[in-house]
C-alpha positions, 0 to 999 in steps of 0.5 A: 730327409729331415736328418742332421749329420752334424750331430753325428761324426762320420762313423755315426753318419755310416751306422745311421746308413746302415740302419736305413739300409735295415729299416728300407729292407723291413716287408710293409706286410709286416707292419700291416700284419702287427697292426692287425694283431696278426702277429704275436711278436716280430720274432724275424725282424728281431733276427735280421737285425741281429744277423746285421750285428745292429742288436746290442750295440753298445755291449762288447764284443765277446757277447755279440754287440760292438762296443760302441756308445749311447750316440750310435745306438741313438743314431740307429733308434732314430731310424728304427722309430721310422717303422713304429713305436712297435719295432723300434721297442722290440729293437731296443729291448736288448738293450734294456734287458742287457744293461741290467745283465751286462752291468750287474750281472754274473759272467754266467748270466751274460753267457746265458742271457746276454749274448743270445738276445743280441745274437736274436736267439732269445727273447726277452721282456721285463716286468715292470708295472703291477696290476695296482700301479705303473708309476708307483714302481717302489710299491712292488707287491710281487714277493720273492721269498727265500728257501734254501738255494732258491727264490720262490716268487709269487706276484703279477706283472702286465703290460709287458711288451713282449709278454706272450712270447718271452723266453724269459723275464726280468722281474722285480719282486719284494724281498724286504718286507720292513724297509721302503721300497727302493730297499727291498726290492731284488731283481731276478732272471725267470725263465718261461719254463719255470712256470711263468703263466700269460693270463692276459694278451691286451687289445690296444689302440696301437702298438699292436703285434708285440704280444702285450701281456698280463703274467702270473707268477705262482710258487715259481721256483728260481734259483739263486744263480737267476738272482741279479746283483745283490739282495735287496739292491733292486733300486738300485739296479732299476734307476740304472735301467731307466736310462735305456729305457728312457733314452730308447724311448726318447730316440725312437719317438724322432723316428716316428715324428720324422716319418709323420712329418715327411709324409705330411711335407710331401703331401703338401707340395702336391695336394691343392686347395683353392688353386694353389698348394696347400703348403703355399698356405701359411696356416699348413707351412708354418705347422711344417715350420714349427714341426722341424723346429720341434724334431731338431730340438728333440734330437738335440736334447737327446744326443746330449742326453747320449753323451752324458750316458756315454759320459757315465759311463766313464765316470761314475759321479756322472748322474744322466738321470736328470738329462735323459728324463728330460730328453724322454719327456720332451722328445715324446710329448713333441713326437705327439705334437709332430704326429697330431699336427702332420695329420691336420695338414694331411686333412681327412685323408690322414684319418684313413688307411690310405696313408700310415699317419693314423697308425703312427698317431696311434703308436705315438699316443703312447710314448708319453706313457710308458716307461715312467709317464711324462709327468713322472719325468717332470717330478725327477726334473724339478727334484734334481733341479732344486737338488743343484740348486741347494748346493754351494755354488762358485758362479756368480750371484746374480741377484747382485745386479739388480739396482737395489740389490742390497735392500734385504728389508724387503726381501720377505719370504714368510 
């Protein structure tokens, strides 16, 4: 196994095996059934995990979860990416959803919303990207407009996982009509009932079985009681969303490299060429190399991006933003690195359905893409970074040790 319980305490080394014991349990005909769109979302998986209390780890107690910390729900995505990217999303949509809820949410809201989706009663999915951009989150055209004590939204929403079989939805809809995009946008609860239409279930090259979906909101009426936090603080509570939506991503691409790389590894060791394992090949044991390399770096990075969510969590003058954006850019454009190389060791047989190499490279294609794109993630790096970089400092002043320091004739800039 390609796991390191060093980067975990003992707690963390038992939920890590609790997690397996979970994710060993999950029937392999269900993996092949969402990969044949046979199925609209893993509605019974999502409800053995909750019936294990490994749902919404992090949230207290009294709404189903633990009280536990970003470390350990990193722990458990880790192994749940094992399975895909598919069951490792809808494991860790709880998560998402019920951090806007549990941290701005009313006490009703949590009763209604939160503590049923961790208990796997519930649904839920989010309503992020519009048909006009992905990336471009701020220029959100779904309006929300106020009548009385009710919201009446009108808007699109796609790609939304979970889309087809939610029973509800966190839409982010434009209620500042005059003020730029981070200040006028609300974020409301809206449930299936009100009139949520699904026009479109997409066909995609993997991540199959969770019932993507297009969703029209037409004159939806919701009550003020469905609103989350303030009016037009939307932004506000959507830069705080993005660390579990990030963080999960991030998490859950370790698992699903690892599981690429073990079969690879293992196929080494057995499959000849030439009269000798091919892991005896240097161009095949150094891709293993380089891959290990990679994933214990990944998971590093990662578990340091937990503990400063974790550490956030504490102390409000704590911004993880900057490391969890990191920690998702890296970890899934290694997770991709990882999959593409286990399947040229693999050769043409990792090209078929004989082994689940092909599925897990067309899952992995994704993850650099969703929940804001990699490159998106580099633009949040360098901002935060030249951010720092221009504040006063007490370190000390390098540039002070180069011989001819003192020359500032010839430091030109213009």
């Amino acid at each position: 196994m390609i796991e390191n319980d060093f980067l975990s305490d003992d707690g963390g080394v038992k939920l890590r095996d609790e997690a397996k014991a979970f994710v060993k349990s999950v029937n392999p005909e269900l993996l092949r059934k969402m990969d044949k769109d046979e199925i609209d979302y893993p509605l019974e998986f999502l409800r053995d995990a909750a019936k294990r209390r490994l749902l919404g780890l992090r949230f207290p107690e009294k709404f189903g979860g633990r009280d536990l910390t970003w470390v350990a729900e990193s722990i458990v995505l880790e192994e749940m990416g094992v399975l895909g990217m598919g069951l490792a999303c809808s494991y860790a949509m709880p998560s998402i959803v019920g951090e806007a809820i549990n941290r701005f949410g009313s006490e009703w809201q949590k009763d209604e919303f939160l503590k049923p989706i961790i208990k796997g009663e519930k649904l839920s999915a989010e309503g992020l990207t519009e048909p006009r951009g992905g990336s471009d989150f701020f220029g959100t055209t779904t309006k929300a407009e106020k009548r009385g004590d009710k919201w009446v939204l009108n808007g699109m929403k796609r790609f939304i996982a979970g889309g087809k079989m939610a029973d509800f939805y966190l839409i982010y809809a434009r209620t500042g009509a005059k003020a730029p995009g981070h200040k006028s946008l609300t974020l409301f609860i809206v449930e299936r009932g009100m009139g949520v239409d699904v026009e479109e279930v997409f066909n995609l090259l993997g991540f199959r079985g969770m019932g993507t979906a297009r969703i029209v909101l037409k004159d939806v009426e919701v009550p003020d009681e469905y609103r989350i936090g303030a009016v037009n603080e939307g932004g506000r509570i959507f830069n705080r969303m993005m660390v579990p939506e990030r963080l999960t991503s991030a998490a859950g691409a370790l698992g699903t490299a690892r599981a690429a790389l073990e079969i690879a590894i293992k196929y080494s060791a057995k499959r000849k060429a030439f009269g000798r394992k091919i892991r005896e090949f240097q161009g095949v044991n150094f891709k293993v190399a380089e891959s290990v390399t990679k994933l214990d770096a990944a998971r590093a990075l990662v578990y340091t991006a937990a503990k400063a969510a974790d550490a956030s969590d504490v102390d409000l003058n704590v911004d993880p933003r900057c490391l969890v954006s990191e920690a998702k850019q890296f970890a899934t454009d290694v997770g991709w690195e990882i999959v593409n190389d286990a399947l040229q060791i693999m050769g043409g047989i990792g090209y078929t359905q004989i082994y689940p190499i092909e599925r897990l490279f067309r899952d992995m294609r994704l993850a650099p893409i969703w929940t804001g794109s990699n490159e998106i993630m580099k633009l949040l790096v360098q901002h935060e970074i030249y951010k720092r970089m221009g504040l006063p400092s007490d370190e000390r002043d390098v540039e002070k040790d180069a011989m001819e320091w003192y020359k500032e004739v010839e430091k030109v800039f213009e």
